[in-house]
Structure formats: C-alpha cells, structure tokens
Predicted model as a PDB file, atoms N, CA, C, CB and O in Angstrom, pLDDT in the B-factor column:
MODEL        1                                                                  
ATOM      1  N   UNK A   1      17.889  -2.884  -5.650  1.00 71.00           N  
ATOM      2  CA  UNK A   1      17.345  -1.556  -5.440  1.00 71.00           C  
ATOM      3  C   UNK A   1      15.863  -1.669  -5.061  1.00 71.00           C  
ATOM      4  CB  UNK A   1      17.529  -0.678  -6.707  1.00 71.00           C  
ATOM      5  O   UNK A   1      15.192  -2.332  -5.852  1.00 71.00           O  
ATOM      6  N   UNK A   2      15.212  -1.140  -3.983  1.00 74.00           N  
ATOM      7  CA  UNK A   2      13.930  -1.059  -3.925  1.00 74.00           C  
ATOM      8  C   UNK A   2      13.181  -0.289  -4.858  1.00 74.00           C  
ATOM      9  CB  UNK A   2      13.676  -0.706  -2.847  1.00 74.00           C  
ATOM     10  O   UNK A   2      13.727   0.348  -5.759  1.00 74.00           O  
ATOM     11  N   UNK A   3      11.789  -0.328  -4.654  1.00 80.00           N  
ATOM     12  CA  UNK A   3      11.092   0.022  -5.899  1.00 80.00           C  
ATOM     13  C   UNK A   3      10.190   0.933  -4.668  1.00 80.00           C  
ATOM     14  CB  UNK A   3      10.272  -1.426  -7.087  1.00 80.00           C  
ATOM     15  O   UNK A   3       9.854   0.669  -3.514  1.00 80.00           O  
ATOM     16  N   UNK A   4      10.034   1.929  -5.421  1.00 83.00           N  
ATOM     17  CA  UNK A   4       8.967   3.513  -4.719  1.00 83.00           C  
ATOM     18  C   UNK A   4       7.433   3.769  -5.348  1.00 83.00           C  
ATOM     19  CB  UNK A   4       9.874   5.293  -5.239  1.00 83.00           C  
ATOM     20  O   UNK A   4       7.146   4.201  -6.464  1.00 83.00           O  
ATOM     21  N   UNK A   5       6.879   3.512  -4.669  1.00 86.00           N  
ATOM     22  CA  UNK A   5       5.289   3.409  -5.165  1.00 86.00           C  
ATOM     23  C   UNK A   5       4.983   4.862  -5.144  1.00 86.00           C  
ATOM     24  CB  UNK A   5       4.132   2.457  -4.094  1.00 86.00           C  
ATOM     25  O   UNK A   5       5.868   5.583  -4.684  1.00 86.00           O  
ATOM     26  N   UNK A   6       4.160   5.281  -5.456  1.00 86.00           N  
ATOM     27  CA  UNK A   6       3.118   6.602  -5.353  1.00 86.00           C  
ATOM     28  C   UNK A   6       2.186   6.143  -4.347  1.00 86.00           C  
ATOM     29  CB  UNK A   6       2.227   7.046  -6.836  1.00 86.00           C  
ATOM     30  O   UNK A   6       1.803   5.032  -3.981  1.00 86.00           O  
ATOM     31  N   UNK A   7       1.950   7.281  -4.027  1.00 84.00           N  
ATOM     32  CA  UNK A   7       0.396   7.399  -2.755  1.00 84.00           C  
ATOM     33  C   UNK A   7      -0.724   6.685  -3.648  1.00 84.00           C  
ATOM     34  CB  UNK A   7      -0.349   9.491  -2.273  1.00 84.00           C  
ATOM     35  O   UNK A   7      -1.478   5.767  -3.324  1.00 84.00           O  
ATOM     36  N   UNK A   8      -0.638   7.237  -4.634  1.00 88.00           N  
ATOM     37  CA  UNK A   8      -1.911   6.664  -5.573  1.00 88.00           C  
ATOM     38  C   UNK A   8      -1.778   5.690  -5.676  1.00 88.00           C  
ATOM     39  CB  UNK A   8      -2.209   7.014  -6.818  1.00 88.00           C  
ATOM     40  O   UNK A   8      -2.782   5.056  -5.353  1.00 88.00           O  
ATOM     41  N   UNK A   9      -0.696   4.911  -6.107  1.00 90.00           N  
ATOM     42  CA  UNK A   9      -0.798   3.317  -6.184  1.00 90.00           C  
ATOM     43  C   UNK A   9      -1.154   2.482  -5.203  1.00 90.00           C  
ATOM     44  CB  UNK A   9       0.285   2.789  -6.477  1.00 90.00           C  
ATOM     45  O   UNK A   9      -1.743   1.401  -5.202  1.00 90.00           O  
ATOM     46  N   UNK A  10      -0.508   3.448  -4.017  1.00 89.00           N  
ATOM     47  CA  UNK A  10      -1.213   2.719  -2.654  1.00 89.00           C  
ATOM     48  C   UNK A  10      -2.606   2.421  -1.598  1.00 89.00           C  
ATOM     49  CB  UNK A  10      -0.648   3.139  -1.980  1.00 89.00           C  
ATOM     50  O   UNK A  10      -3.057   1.578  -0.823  1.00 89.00           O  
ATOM     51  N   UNK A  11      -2.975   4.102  -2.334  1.00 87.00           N  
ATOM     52  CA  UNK A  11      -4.516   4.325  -1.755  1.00 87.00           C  
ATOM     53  C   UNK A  11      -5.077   2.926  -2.825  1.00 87.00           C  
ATOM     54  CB  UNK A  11      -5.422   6.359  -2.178  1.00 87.00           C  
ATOM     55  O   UNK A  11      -5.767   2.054  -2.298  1.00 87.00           O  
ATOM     56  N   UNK A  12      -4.793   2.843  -3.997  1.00 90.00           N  
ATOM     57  CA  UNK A  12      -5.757   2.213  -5.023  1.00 90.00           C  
ATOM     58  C   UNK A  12      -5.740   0.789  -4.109  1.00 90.00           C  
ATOM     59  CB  UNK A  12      -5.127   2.122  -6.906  1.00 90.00           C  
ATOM     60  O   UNK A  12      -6.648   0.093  -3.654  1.00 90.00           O  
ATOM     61  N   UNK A  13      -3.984   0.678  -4.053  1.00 91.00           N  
ATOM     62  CA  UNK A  13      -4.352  -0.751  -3.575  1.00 91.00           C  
ATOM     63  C   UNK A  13      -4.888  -1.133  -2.327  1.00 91.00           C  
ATOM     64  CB  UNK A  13      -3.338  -1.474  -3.612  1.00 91.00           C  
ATOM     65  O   UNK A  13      -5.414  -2.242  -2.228  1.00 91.00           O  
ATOM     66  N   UNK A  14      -4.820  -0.270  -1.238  1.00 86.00           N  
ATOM     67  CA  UNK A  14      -5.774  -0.153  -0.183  1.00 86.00           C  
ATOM     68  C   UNK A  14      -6.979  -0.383  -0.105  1.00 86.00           C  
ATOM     69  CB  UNK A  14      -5.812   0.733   0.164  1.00 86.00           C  
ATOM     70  O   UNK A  14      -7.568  -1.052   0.744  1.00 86.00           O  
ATOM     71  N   UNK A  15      -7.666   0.547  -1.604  1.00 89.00           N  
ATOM     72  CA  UNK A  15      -9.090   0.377  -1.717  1.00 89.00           C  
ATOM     73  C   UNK A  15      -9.467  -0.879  -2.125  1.00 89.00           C  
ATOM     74  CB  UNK A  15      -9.654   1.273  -2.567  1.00 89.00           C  
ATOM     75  O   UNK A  15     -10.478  -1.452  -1.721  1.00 89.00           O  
ATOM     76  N   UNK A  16      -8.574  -1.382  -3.022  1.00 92.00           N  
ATOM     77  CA  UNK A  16      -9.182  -2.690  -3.639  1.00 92.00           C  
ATOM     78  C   UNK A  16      -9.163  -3.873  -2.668  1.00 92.00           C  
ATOM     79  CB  UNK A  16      -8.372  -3.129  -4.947  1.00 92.00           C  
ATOM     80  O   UNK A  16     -10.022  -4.734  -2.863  1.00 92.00           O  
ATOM     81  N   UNK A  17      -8.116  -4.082  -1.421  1.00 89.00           N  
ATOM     82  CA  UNK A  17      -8.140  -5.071  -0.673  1.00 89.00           C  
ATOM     83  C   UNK A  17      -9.239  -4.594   0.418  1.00 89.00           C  
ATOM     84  CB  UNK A  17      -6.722  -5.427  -0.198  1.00 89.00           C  
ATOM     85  O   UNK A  17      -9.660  -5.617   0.958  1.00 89.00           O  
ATOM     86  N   UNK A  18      -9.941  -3.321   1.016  1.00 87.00           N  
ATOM     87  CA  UNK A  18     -10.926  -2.980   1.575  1.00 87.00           C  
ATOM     88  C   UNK A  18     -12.292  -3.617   1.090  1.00 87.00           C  
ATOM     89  CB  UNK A  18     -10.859  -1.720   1.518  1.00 87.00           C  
ATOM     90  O   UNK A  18     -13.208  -3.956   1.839  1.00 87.00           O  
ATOM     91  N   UNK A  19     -12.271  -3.728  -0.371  1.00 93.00           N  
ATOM     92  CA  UNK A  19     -13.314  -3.629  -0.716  1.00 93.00           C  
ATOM     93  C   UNK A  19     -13.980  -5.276  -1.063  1.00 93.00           C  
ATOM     94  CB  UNK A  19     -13.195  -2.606  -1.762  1.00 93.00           C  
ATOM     95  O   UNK A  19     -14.897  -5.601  -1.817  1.00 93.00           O  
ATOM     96  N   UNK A  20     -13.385  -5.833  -0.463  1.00 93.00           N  
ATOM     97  CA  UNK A  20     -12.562  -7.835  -0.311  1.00 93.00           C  
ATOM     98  C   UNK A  20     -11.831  -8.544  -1.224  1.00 93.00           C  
ATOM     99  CB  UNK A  20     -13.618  -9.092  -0.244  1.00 93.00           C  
ATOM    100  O   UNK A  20     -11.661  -9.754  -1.071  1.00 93.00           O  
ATOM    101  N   UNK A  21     -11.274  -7.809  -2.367  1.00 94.00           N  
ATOM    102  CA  UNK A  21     -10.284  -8.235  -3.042  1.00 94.00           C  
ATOM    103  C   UNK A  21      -9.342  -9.021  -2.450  1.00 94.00           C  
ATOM    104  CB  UNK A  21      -9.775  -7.339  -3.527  1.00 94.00           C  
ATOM    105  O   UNK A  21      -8.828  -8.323  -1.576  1.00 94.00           O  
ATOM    106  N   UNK A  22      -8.879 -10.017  -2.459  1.00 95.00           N  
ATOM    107  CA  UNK A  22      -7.874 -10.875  -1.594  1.00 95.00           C  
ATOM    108  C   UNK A  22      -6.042 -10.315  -2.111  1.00 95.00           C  
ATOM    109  CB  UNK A  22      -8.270 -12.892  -2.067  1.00 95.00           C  
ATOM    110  O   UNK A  22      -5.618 -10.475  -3.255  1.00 95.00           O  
ATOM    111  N   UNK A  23      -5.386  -9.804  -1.200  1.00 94.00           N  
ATOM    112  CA  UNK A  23      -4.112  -9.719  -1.034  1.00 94.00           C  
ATOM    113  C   UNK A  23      -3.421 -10.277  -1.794  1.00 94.00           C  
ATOM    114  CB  UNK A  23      -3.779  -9.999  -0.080  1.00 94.00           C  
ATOM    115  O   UNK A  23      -2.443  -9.670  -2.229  1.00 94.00           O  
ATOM    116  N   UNK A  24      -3.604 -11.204  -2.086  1.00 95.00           N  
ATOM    117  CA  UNK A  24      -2.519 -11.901  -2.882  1.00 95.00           C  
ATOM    118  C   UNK A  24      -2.534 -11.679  -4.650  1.00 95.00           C  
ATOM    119  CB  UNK A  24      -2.715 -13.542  -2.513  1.00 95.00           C  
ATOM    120  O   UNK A  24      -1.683 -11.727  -5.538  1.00 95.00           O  
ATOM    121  N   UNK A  25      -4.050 -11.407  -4.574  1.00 96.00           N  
ATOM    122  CA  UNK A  25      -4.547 -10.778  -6.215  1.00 96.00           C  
ATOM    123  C   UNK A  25      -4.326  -9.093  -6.578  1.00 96.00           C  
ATOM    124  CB  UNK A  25      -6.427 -11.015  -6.381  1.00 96.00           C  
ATOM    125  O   UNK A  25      -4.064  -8.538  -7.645  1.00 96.00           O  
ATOM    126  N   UNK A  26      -4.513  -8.650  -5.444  1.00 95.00           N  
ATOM    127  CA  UNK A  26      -4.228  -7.539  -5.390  1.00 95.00           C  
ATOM    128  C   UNK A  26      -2.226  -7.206  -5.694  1.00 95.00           C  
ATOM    129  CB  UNK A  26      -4.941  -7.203  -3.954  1.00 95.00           C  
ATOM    130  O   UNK A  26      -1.799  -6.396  -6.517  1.00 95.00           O  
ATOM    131  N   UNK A  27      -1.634  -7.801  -5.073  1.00 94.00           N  
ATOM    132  CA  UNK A  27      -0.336  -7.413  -5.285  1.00 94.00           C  
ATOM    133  C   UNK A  27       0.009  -8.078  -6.792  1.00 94.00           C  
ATOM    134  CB  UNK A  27       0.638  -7.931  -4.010  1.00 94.00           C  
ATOM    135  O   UNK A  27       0.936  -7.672  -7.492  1.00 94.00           O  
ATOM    136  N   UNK A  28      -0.859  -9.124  -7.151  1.00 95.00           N  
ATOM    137  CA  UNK A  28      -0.379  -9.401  -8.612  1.00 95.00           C  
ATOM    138  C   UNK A  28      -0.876  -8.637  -9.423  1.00 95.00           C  
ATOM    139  CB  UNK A  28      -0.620 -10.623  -9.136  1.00 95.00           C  
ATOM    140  O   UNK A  28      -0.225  -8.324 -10.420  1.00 95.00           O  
ATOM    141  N   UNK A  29      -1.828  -8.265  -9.265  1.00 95.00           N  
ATOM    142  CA  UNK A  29      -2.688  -7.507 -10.068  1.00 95.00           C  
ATOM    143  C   UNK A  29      -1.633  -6.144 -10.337  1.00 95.00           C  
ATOM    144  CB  UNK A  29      -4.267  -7.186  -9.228  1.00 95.00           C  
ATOM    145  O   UNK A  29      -1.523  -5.729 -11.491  1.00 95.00           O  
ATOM    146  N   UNK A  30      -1.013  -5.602  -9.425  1.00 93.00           N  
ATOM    147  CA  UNK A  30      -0.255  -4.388  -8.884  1.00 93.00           C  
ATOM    148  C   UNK A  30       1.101  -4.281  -9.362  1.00 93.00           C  
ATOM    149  CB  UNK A  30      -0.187  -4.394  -7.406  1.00 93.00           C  
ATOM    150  O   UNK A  30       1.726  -3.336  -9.843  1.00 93.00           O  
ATOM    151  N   UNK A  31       1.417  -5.523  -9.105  1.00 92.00           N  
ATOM    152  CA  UNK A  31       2.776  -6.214  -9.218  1.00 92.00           C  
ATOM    153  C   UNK A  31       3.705  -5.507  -8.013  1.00 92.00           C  
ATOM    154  CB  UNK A  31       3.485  -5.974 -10.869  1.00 92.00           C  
ATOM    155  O   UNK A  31       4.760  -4.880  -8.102  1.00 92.00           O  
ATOM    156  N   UNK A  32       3.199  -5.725  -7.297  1.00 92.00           N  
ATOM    157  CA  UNK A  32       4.000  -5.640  -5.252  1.00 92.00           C  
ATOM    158  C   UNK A  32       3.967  -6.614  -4.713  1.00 92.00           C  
ATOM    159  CB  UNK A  32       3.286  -4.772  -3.928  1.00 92.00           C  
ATOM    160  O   UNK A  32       2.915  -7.252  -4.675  1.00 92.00           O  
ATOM    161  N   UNK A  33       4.869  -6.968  -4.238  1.00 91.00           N  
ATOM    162  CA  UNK A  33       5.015  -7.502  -2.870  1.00 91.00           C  
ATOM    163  C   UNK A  33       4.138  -7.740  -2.093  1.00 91.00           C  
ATOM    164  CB  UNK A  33       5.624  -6.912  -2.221  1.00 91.00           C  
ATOM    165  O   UNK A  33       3.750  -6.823  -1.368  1.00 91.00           O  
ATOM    166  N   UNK A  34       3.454  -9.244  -1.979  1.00 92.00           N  
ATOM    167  CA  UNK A  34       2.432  -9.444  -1.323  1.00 92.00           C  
ATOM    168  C   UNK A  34       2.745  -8.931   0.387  1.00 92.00           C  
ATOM    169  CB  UNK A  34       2.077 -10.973  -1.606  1.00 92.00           C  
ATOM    170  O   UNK A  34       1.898  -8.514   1.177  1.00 92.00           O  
ATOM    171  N   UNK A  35       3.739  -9.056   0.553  1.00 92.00           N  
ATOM    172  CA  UNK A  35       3.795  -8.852   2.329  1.00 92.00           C  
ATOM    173  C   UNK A  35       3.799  -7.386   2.141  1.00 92.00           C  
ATOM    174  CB  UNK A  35       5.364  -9.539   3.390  1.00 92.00           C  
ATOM    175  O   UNK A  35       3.450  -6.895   3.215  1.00 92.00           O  
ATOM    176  N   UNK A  36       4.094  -6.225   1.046  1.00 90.00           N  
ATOM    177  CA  UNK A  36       3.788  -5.108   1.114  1.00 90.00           C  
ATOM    178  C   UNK A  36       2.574  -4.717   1.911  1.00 90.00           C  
ATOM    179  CB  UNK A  36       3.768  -4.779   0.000  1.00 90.00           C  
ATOM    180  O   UNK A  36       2.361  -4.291   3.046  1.00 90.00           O  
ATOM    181  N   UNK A  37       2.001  -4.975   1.056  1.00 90.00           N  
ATOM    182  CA  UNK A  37       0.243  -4.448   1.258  1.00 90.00           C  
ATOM    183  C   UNK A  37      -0.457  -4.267   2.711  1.00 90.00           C  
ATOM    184  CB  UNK A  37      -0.801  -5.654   0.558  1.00 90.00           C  
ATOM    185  O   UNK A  37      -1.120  -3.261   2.966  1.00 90.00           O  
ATOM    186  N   UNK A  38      -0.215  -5.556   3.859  1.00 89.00           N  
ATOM    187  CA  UNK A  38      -0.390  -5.156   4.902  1.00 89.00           C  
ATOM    188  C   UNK A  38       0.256  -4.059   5.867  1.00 89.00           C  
ATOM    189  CB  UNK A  38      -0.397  -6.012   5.235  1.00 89.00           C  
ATOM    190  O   UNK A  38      -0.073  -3.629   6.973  1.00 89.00           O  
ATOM    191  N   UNK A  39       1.232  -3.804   5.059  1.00 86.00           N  
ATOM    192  CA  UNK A  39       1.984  -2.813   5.617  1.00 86.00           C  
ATOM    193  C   UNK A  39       1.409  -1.602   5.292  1.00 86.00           C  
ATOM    194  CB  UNK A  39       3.302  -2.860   5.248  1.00 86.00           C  
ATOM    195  O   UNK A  39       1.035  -1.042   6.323  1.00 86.00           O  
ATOM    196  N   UNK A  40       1.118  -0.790   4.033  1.00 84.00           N  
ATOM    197  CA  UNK A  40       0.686  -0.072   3.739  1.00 84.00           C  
ATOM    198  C   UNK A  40      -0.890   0.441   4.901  1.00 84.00           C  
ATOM    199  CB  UNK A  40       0.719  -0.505   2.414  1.00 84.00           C  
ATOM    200  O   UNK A  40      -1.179   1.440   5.559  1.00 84.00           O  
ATOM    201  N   UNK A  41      -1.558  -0.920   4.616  1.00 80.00           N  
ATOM    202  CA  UNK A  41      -2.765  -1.069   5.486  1.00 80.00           C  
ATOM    203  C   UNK A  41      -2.576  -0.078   7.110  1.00 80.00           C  
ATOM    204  CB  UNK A  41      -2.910  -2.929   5.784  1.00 80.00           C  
ATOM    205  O   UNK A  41      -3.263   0.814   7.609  1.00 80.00           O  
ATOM    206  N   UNK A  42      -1.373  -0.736   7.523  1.00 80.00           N  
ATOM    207  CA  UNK A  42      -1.175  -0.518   8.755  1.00 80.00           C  
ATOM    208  C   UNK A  42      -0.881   0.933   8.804  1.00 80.00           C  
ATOM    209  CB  UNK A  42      -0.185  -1.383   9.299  1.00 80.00           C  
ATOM    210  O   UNK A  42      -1.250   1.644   9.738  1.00 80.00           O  
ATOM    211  N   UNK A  43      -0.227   1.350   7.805  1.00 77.00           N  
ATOM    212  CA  UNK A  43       0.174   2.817   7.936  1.00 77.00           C  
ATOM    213  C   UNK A  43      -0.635   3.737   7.766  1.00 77.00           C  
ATOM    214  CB  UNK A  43       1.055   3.175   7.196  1.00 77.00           C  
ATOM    215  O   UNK A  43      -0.520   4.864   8.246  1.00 77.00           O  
ATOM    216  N   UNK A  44      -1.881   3.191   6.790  1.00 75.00           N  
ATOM    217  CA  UNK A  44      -2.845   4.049   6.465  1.00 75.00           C  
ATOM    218  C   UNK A  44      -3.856   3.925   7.608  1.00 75.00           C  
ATOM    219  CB  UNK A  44      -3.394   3.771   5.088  1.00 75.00           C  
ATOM    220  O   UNK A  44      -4.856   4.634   7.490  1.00 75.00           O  
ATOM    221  N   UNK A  45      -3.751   2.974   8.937  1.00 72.00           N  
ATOM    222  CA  UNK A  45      -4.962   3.140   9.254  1.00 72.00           C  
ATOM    223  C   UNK A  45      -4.470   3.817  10.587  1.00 72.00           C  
ATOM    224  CB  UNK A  45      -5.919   1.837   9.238  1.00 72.00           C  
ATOM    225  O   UNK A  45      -5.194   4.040  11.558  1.00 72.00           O  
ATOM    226  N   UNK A  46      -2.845   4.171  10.467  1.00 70.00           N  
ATOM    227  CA  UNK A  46      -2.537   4.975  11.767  1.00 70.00           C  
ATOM    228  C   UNK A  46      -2.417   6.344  11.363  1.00 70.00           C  
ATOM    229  CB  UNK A  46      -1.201   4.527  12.535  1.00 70.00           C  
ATOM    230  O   UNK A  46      -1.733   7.214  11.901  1.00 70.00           O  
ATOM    231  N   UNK A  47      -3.160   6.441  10.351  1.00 65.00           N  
ATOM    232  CA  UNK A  47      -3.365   7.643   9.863  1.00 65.00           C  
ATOM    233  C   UNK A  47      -1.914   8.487   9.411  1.00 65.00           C  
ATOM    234  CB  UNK A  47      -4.189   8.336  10.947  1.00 65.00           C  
ATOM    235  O   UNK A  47      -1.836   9.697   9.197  1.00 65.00           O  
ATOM    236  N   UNK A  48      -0.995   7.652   9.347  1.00 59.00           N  
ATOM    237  CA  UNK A  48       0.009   8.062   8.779  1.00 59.00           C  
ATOM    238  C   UNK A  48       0.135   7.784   7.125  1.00 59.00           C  
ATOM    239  CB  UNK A  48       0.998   7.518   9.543  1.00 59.00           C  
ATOM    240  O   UNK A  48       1.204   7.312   6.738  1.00 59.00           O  
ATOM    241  N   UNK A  49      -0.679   7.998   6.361  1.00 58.00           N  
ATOM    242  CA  UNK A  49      -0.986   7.646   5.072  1.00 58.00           C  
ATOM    243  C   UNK A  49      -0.125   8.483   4.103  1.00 58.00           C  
ATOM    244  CB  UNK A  49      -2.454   7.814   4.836  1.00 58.00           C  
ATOM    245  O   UNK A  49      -0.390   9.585   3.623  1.00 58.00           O  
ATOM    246  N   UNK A  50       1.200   7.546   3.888  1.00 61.00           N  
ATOM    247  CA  UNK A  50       1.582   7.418   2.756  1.00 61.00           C  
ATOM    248  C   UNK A  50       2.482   9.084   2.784  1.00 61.00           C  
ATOM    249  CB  UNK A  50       0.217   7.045   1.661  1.00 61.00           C  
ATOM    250  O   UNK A  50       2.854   9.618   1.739  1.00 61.00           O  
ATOM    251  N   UNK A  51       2.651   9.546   3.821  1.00 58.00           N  
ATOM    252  CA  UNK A  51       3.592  10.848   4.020  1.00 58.00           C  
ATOM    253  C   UNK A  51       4.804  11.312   2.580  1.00 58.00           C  
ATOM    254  CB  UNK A  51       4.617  10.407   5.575  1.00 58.00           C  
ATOM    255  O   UNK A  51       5.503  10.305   2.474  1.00 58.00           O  
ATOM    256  N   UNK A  52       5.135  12.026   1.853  1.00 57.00           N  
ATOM    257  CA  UNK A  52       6.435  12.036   0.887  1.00 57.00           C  
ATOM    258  C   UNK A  52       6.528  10.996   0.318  1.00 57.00           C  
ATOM    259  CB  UNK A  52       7.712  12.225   1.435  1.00 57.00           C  
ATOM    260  O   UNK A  52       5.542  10.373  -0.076  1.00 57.00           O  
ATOM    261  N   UNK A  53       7.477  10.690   0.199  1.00 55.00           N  
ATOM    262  CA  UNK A  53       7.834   9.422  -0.673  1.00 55.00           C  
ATOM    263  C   UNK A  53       8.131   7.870   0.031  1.00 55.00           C  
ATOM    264  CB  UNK A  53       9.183   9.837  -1.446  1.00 55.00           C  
ATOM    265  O   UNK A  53       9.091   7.126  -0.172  1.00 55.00           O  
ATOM    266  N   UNK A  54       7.213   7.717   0.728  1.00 53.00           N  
ATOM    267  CA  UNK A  54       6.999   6.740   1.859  1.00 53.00           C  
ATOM    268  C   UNK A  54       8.063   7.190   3.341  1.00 53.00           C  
ATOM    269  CB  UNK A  54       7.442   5.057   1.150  1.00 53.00           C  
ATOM    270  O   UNK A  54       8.161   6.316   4.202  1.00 53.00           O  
ATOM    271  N   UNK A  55       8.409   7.809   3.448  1.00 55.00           N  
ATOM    272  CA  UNK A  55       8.728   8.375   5.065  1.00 55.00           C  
ATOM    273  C   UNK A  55       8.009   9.041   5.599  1.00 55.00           C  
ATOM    274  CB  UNK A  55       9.750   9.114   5.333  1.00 55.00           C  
ATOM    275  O   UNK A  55       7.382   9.868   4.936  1.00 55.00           O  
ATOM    276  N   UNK A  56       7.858   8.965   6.700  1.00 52.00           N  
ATOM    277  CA  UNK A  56       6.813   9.436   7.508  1.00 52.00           C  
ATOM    278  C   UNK A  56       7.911  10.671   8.376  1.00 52.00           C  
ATOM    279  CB  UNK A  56       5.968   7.992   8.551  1.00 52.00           C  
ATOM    280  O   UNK A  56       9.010  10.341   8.823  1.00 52.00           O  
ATOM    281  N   UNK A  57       7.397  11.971   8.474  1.00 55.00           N  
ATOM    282  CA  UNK A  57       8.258  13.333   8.998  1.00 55.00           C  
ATOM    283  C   UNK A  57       7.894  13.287  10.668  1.00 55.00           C  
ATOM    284  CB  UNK A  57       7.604  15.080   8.126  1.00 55.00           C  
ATOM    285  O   UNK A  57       6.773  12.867  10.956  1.00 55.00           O  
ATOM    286  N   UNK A  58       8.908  13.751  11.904  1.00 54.00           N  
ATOM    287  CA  UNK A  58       8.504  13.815  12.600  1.00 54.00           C  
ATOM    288  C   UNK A  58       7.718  14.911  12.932  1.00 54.00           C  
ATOM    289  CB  UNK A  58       9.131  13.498  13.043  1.00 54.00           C  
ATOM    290  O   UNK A  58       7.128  14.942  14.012  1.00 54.00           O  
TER     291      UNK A  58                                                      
ENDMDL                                                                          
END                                                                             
C-alpha cells in the first residue's frame, strides 16, 4: 500500500532540503523515500504544489 503525506510534511521537507540539508537526511529524518523528495521538489517548483491529496486537478 502506498503511504500519503500531507502538504505540510512536504512543504517542511522541501524547506529543509532548500535550506542545504542533504536528501538523503532529510528523507530519514522524515522517514520517505529518498527518491521521493526530488519529486516533490519538481512539483513544487512547477508550481503545482502539492494539489489535494497529491493529485494534481485539471
């Protein structure tokens, strides 16, 4: 079963790898999926940040 983050968990972890926290500490720290995180990154910086419950609406 996959696991469903909150926006909040994601902005946080966004902020903390922005802020040069390294990825890999960050998802332990979090307990995610290190290959998560760039993903998140990517979504948040297409300004599609974190829409519902991770789907993005057309």
């Amino acid at each position: 079963m996959r696991k469903s983050y909150d926006k909040v968990l994601k902005l946080q972890a966004f902020q903390m790898v922005k802020e040069g926290k390294r990825i890999a500490d960050v998802a332990r720290e979090l307990d995610v999926a290190e290959q998560t995180l760039p993903n998140w990154g990517k979504k948040y910086d297409q300004n599609k940040a974190f829409v519902g419950s991770g789907h993005l609406k057309p």
